[in-house]
PyMOL Python script that loads the backbone (N, CA, C, O; Angstrom):
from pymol import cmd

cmd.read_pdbstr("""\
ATOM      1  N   UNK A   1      40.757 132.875   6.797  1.00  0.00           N
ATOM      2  CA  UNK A   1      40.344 134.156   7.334  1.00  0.00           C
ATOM      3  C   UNK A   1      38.887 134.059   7.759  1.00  0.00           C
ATOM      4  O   UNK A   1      38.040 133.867   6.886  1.00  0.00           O
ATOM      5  N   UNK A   2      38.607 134.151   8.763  1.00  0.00           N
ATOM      6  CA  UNK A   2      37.359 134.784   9.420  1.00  0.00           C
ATOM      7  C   UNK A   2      36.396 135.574   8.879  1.00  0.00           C
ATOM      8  O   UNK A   2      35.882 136.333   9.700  1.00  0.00           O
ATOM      9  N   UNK A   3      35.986 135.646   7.781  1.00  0.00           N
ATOM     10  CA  UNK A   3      35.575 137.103   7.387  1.00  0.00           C
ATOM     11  C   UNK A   3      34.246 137.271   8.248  1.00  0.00           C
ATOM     12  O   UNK A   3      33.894 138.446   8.142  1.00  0.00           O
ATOM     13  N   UNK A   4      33.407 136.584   9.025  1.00  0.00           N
ATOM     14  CA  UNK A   4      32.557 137.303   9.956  1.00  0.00           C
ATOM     15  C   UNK A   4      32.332 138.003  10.589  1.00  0.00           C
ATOM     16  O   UNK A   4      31.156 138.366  10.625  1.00  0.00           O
ATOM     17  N   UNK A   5      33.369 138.667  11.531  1.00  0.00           N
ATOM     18  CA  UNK A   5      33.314 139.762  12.453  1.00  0.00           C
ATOM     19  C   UNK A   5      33.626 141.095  11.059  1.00  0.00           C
ATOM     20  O   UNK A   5      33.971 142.196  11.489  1.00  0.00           O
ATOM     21  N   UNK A   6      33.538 140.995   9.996  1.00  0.00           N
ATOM     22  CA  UNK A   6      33.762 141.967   9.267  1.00  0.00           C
ATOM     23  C   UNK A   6      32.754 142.348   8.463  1.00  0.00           C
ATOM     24  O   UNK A   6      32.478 143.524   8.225  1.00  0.00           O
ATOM     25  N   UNK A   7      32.181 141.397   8.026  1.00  0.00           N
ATOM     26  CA  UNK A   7      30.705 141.409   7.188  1.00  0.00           C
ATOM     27  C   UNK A   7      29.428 141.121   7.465  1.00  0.00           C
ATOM     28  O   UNK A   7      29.138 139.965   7.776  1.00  0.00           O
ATOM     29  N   UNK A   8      28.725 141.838   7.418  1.00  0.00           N
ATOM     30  CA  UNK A   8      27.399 142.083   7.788  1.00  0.00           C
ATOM     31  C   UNK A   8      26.209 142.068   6.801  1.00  0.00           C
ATOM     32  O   UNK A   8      26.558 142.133   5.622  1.00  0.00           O
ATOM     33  N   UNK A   9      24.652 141.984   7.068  1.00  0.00           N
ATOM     34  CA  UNK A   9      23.693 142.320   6.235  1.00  0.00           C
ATOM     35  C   UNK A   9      22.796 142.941   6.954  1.00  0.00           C
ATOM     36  O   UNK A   9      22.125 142.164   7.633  1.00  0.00           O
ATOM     37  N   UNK A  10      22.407 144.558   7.116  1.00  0.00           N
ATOM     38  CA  UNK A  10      21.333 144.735   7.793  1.00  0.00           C
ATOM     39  C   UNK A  10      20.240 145.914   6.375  1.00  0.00           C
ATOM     40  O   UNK A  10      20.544 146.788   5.562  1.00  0.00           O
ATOM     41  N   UNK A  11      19.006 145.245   6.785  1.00  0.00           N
ATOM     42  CA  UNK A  11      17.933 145.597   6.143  1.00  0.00           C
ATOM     43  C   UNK A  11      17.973 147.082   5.927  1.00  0.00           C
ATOM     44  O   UNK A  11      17.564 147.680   4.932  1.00  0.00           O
ATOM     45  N   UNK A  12      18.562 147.621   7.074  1.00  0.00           N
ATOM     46  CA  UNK A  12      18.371 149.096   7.070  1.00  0.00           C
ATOM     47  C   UNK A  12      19.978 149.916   6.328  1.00  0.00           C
ATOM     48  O   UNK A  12      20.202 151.126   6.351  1.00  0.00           O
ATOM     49  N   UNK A  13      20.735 149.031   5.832  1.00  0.00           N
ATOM     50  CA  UNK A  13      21.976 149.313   5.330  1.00  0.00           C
ATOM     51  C   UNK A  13      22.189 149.193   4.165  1.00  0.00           C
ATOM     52  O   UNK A  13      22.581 148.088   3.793  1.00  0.00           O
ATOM     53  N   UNK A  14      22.014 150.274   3.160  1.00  0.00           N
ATOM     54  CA  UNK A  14      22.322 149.216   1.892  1.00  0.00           C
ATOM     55  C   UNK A  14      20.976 148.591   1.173  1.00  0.00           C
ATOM     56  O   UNK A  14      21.081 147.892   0.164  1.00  0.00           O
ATOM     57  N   UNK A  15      19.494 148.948   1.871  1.00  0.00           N
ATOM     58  CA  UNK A  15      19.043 147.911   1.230  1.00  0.00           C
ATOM     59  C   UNK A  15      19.505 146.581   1.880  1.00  0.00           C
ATOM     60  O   UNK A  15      19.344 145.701   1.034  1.00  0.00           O
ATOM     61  N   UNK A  16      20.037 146.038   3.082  1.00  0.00           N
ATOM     62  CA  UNK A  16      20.625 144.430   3.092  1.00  0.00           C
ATOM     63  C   UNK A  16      21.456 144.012   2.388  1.00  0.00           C
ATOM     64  O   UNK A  16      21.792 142.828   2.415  1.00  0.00           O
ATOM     65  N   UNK A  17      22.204 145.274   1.254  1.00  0.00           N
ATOM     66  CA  UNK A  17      23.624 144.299   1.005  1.00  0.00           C
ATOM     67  C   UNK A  17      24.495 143.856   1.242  1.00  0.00           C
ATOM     68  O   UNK A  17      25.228 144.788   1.572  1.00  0.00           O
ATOM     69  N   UNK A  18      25.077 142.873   1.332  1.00  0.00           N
ATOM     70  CA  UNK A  18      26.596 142.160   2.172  1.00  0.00           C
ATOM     71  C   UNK A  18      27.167 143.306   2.301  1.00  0.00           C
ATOM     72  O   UNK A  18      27.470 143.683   1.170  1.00  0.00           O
ATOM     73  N   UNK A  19      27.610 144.393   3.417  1.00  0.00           N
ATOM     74  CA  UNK A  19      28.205 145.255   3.528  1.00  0.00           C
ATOM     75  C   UNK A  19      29.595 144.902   4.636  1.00  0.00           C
ATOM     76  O   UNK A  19      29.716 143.901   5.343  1.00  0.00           O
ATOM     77  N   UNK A  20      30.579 146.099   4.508  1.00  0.00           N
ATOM     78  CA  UNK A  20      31.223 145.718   5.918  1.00  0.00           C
ATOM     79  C   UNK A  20      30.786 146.611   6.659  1.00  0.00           C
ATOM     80  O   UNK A  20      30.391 147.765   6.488  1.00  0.00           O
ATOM     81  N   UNK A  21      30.947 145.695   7.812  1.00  0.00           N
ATOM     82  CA  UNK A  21      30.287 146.272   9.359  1.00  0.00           C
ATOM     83  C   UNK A  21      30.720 147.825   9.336  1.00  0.00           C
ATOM     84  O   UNK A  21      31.745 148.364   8.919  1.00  0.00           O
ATOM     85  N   UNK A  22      29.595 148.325   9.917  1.00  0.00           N
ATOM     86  CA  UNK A  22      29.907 150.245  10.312  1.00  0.00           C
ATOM     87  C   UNK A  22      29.973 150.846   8.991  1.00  0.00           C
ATOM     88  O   UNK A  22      29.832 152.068   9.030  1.00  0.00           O
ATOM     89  N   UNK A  23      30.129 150.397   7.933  1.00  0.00           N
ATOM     90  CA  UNK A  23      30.644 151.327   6.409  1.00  0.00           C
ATOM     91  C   UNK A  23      29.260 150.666   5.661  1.00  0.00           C
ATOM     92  O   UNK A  23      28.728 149.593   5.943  1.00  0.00           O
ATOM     93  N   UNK A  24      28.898 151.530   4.744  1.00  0.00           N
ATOM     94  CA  UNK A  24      28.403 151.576   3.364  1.00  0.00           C
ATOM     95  C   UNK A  24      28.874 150.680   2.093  1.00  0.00           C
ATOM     96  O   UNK A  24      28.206 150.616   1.061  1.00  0.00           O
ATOM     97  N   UNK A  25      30.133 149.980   2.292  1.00  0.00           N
ATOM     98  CA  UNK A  25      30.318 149.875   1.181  1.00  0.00           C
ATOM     99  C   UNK A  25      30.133 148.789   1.266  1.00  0.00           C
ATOM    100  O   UNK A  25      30.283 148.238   2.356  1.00  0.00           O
ATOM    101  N   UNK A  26      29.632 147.895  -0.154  1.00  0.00           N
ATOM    102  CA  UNK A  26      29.314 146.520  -0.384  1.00  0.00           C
ATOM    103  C   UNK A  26      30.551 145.851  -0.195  1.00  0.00           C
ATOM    104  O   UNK A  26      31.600 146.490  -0.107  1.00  0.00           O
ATOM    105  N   UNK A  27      30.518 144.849  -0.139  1.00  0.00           N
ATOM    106  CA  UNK A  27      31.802 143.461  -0.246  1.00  0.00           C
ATOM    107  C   UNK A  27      32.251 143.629  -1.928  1.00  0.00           C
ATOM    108  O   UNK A  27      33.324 143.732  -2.521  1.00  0.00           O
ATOM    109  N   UNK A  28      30.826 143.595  -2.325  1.00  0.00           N
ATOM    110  CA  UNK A  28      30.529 143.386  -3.959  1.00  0.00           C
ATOM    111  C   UNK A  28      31.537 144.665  -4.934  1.00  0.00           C
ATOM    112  O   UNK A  28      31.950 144.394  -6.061  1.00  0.00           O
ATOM    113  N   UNK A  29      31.746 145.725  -4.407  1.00  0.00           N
ATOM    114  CA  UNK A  29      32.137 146.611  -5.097  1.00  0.00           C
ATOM    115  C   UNK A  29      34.134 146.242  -4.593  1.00  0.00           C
ATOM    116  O   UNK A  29      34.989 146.441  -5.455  1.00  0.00           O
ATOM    117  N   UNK A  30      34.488 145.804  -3.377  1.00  0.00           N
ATOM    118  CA  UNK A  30      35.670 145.422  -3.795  1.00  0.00           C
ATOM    119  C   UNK A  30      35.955 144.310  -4.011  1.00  0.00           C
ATOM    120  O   UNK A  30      37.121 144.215  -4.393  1.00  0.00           O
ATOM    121  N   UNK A  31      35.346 143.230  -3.938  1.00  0.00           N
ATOM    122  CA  UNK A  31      35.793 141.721  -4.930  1.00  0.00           C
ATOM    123  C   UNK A  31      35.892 142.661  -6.344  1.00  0.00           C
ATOM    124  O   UNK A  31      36.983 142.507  -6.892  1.00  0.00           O
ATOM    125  N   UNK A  32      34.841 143.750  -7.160  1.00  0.00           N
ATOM    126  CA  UNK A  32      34.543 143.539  -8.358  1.00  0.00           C
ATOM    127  C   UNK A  32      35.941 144.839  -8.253  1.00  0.00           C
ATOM    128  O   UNK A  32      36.802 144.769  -9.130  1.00  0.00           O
ATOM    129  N   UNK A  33      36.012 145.440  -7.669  1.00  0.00           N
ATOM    130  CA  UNK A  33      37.485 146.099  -8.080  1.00  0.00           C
ATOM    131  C   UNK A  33      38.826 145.367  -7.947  1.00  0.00           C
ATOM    132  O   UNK A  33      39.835 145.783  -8.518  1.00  0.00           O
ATOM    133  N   UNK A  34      38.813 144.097  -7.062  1.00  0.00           N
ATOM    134  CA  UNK A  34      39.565 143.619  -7.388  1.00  0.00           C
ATOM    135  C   UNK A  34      39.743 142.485  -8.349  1.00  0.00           C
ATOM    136  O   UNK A  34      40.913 142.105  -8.366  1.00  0.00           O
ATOM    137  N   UNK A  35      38.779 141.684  -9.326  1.00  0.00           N
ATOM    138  CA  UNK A  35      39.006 141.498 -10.218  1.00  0.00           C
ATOM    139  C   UNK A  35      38.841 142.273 -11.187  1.00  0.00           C
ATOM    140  O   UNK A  35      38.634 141.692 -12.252  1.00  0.00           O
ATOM    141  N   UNK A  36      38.850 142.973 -11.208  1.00  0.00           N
ATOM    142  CA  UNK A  36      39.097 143.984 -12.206  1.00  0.00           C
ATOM    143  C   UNK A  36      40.561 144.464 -12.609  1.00  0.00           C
ATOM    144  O   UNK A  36      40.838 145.064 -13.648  1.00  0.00           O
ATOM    145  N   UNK A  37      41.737 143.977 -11.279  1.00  0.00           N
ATOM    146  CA  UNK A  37      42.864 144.235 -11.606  1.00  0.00           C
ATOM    147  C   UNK A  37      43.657 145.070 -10.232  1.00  0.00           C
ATOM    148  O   UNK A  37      44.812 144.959  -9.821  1.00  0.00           O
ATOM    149  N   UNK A  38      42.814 145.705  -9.871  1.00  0.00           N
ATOM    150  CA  UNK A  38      42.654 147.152  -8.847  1.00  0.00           C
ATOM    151  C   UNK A  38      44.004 146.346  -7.898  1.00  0.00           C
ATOM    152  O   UNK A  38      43.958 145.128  -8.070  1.00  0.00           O
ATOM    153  N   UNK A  39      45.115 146.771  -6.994  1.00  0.00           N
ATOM    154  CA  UNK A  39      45.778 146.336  -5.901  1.00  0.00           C
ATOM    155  C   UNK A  39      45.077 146.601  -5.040  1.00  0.00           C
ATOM    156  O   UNK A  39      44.436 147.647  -5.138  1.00  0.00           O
ATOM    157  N   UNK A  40      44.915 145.725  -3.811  1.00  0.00           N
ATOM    158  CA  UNK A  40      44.401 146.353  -2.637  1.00  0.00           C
ATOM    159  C   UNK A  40      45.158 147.561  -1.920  1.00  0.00           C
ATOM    160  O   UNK A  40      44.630 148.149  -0.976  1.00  0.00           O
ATOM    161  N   UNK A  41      46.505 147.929  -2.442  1.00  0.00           N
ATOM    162  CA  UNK A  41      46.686 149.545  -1.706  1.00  0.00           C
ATOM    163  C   UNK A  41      45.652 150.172  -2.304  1.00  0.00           C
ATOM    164  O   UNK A  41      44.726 150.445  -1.540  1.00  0.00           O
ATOM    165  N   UNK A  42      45.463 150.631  -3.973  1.00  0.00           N
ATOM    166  CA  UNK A  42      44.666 150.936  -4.823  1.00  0.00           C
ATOM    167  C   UNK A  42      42.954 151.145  -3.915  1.00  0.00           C
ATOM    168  O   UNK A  42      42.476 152.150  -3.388  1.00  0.00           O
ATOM    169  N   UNK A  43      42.433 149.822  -4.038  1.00  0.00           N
ATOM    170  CA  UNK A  43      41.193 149.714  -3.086  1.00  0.00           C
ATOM    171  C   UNK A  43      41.267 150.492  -1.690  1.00  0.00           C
ATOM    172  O   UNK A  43      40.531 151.409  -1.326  1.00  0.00           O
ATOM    173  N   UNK A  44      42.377 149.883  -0.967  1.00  0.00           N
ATOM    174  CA  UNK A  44      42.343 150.807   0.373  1.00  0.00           C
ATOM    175  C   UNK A  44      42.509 152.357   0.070  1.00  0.00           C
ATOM    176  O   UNK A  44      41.678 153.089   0.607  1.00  0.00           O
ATOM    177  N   UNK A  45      43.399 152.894  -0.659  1.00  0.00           N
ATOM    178  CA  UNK A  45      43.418 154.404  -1.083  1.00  0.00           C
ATOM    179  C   UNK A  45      42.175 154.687  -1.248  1.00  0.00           C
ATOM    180  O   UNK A  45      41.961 155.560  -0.407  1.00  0.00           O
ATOM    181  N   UNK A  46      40.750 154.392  -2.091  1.00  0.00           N
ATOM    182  CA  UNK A  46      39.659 154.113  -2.744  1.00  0.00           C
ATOM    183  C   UNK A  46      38.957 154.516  -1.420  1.00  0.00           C
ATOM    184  O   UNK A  46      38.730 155.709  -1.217  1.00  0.00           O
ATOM    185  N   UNK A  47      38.663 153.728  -0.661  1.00  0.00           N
ATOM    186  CA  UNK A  47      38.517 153.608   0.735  1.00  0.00           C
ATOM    187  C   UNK A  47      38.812 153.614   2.049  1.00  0.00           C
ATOM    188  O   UNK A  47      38.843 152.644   2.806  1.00  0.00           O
ATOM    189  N   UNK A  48      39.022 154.721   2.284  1.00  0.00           N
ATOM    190  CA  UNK A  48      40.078 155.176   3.380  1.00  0.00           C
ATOM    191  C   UNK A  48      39.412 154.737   4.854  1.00  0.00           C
ATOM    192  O   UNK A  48      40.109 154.823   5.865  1.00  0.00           O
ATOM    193  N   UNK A  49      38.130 154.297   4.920  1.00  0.00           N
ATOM    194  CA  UNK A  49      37.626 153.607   6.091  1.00  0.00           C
ATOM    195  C   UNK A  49      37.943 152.194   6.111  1.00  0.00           C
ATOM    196  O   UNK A  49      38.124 151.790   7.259  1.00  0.00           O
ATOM    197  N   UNK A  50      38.084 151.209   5.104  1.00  0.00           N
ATOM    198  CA  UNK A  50      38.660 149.681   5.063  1.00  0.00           C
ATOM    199  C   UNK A  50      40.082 149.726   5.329  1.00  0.00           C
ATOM    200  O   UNK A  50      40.803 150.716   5.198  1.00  0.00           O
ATOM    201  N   UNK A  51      40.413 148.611   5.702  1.00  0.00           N
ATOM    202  CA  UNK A  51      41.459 148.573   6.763  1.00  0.00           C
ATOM    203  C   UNK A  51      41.998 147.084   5.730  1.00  0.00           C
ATOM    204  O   UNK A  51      41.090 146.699   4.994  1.00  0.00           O
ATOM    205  N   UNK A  52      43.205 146.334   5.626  1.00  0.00           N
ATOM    206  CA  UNK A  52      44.132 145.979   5.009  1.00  0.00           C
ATOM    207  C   UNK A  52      42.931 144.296   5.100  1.00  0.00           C
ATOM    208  O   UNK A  52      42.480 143.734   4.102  1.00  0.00           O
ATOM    209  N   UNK A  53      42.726 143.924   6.336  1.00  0.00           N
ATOM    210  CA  UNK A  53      42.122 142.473   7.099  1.00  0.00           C
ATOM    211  C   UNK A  53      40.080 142.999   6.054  1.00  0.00           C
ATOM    212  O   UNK A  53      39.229 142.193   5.678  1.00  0.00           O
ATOM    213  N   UNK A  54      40.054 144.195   5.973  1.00  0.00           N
ATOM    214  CA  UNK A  54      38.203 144.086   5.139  1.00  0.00           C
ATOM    215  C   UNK A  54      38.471 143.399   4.112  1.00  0.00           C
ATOM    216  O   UNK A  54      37.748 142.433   3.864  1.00  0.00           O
ATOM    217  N   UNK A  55      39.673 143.746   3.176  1.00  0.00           N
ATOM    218  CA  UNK A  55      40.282 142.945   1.777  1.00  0.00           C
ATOM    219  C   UNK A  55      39.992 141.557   2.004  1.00  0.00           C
ATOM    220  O   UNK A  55      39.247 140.864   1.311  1.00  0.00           O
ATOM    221  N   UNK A  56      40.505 141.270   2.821  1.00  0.00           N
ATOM    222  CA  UNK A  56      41.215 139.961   3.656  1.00  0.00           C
ATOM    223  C   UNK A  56      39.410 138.835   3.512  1.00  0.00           C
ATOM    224  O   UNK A  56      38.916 137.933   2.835  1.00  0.00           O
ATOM    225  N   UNK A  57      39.169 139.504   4.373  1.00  0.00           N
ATOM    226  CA  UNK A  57      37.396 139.104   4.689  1.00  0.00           C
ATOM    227  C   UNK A  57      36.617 139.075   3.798  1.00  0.00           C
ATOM    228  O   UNK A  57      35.612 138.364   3.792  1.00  0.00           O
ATOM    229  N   UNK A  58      37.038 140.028   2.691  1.00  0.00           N
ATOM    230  CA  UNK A  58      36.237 139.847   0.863  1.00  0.00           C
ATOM    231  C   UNK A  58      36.493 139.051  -0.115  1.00  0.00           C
ATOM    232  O   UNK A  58      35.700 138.840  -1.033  1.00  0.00           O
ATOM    233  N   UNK A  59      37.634 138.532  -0.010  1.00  0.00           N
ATOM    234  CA  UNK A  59      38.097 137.491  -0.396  1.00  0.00           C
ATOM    235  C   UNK A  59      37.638 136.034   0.103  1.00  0.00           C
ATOM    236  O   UNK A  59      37.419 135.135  -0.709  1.00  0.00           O
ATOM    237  N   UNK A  60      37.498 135.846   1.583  1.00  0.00           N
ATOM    238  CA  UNK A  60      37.250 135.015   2.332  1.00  0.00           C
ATOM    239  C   UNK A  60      35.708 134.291   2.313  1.00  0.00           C
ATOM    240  O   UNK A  60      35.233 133.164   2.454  1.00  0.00           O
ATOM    241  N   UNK A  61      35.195 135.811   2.019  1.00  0.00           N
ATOM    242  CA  UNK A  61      33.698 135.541   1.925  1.00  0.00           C
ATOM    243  C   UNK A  61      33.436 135.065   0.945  1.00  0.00           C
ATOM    244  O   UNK A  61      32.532 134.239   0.821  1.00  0.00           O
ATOM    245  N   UNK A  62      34.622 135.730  -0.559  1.00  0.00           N
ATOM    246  CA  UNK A  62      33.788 135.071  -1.939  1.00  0.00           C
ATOM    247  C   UNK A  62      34.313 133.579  -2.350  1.00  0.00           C
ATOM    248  O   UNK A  62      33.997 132.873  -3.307  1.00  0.00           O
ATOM    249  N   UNK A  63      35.162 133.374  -1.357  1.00  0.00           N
ATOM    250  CA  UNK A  63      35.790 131.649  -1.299  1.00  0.00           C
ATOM    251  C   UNK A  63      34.485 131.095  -1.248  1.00  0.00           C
ATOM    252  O   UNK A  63      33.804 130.505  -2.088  1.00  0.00           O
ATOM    253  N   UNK A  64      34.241 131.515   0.269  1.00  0.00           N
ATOM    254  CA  UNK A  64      32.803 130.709   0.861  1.00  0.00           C
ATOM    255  C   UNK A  64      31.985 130.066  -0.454  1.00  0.00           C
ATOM    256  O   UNK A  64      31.693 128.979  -0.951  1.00  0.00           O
ATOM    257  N   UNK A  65      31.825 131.463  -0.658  1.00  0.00           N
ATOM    258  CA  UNK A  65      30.291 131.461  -1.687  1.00  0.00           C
ATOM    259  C   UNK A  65      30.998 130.751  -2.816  1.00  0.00           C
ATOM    260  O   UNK A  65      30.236 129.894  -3.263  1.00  0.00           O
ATOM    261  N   UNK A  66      31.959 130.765  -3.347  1.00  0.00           N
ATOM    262  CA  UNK A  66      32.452 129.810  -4.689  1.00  0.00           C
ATOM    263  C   UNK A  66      32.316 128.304  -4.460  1.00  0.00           C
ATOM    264  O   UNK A  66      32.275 127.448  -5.344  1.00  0.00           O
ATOM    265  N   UNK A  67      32.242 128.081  -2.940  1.00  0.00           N
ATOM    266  CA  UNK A  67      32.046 126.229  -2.482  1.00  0.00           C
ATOM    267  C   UNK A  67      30.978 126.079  -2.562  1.00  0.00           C
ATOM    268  O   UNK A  67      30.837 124.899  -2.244  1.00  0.00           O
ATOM    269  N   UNK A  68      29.506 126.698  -2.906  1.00  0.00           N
ATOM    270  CA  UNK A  68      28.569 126.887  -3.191  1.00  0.00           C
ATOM    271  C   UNK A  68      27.691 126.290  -2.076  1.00  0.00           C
ATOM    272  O   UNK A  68      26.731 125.573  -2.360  1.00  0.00           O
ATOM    273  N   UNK A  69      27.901 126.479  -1.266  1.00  0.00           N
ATOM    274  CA  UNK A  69      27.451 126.001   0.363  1.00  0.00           C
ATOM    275  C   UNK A  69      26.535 127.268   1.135  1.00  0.00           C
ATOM    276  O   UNK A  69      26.759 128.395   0.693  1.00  0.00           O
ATOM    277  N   UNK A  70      26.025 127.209   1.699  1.00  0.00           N
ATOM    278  CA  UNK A  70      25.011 128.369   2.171  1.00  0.00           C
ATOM    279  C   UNK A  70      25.659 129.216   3.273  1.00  0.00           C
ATOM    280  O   UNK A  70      26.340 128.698   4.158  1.00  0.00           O
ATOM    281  N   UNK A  71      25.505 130.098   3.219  1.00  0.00           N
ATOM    282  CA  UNK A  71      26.485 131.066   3.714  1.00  0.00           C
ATOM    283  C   UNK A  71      25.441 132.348   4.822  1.00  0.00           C
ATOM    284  O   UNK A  71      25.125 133.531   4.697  1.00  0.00           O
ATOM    285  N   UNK A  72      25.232 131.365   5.766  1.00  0.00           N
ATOM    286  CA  UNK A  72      24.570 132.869   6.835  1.00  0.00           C
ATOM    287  C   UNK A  72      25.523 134.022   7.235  1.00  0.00           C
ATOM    288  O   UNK A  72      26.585 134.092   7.853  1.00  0.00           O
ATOM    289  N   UNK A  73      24.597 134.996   6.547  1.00  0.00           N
ATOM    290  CA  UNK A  73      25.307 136.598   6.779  1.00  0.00           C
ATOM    291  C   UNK A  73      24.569 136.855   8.154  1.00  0.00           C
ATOM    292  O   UNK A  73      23.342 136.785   8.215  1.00  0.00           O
ATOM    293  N   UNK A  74      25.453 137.195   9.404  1.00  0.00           N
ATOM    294  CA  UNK A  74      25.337 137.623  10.600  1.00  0.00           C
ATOM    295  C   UNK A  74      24.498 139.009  10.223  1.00  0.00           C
ATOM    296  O   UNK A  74      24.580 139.533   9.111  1.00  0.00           O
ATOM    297  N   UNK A  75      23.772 139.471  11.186  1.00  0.00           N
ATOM    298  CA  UNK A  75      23.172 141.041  11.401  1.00  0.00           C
ATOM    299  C   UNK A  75      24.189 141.858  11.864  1.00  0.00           C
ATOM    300  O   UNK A  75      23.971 143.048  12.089  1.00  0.00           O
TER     301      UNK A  75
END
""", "prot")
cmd.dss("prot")
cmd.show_as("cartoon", "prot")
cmd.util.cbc("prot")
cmd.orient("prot")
């Protein structure tokens, strides 16, 4: 999965947290709801602006970062 065209970091968003594009919400708050157990219907209900493929891209992203390889977050 691609997760780039989905995740973003802008200074003025968040403070710069890994957010998804156009929304508020961190990456960080649904990786951590989904290990926590949460289903992604669950998460998407949660978040009625993320779309089935943001899941998709949060996952993708925290692959990245688990290969422990450097990971440029697009603006």
């Amino acid at each position: 999965m691609d997760w780039m065209p989905y995740i973003a970091s802008d200074v003025q968003v968040m403070h710069g947290a890994v957010c998804f594009r156009g929304t508020r919400i961190p990456v960080s708050v649904v990786l951590g709801n989904l290990a926590a157990g949460e289903s992604t219907a669950a998460v998407l209900a949660e978040y009625p602006t993320l779309r089935p493929e943001h899941v998709l891209a949060a996952i993708g992203y925290a692959a990245d970062l688990a290969r422990e390889r450097i990971v440029p977050i697009p603006a």
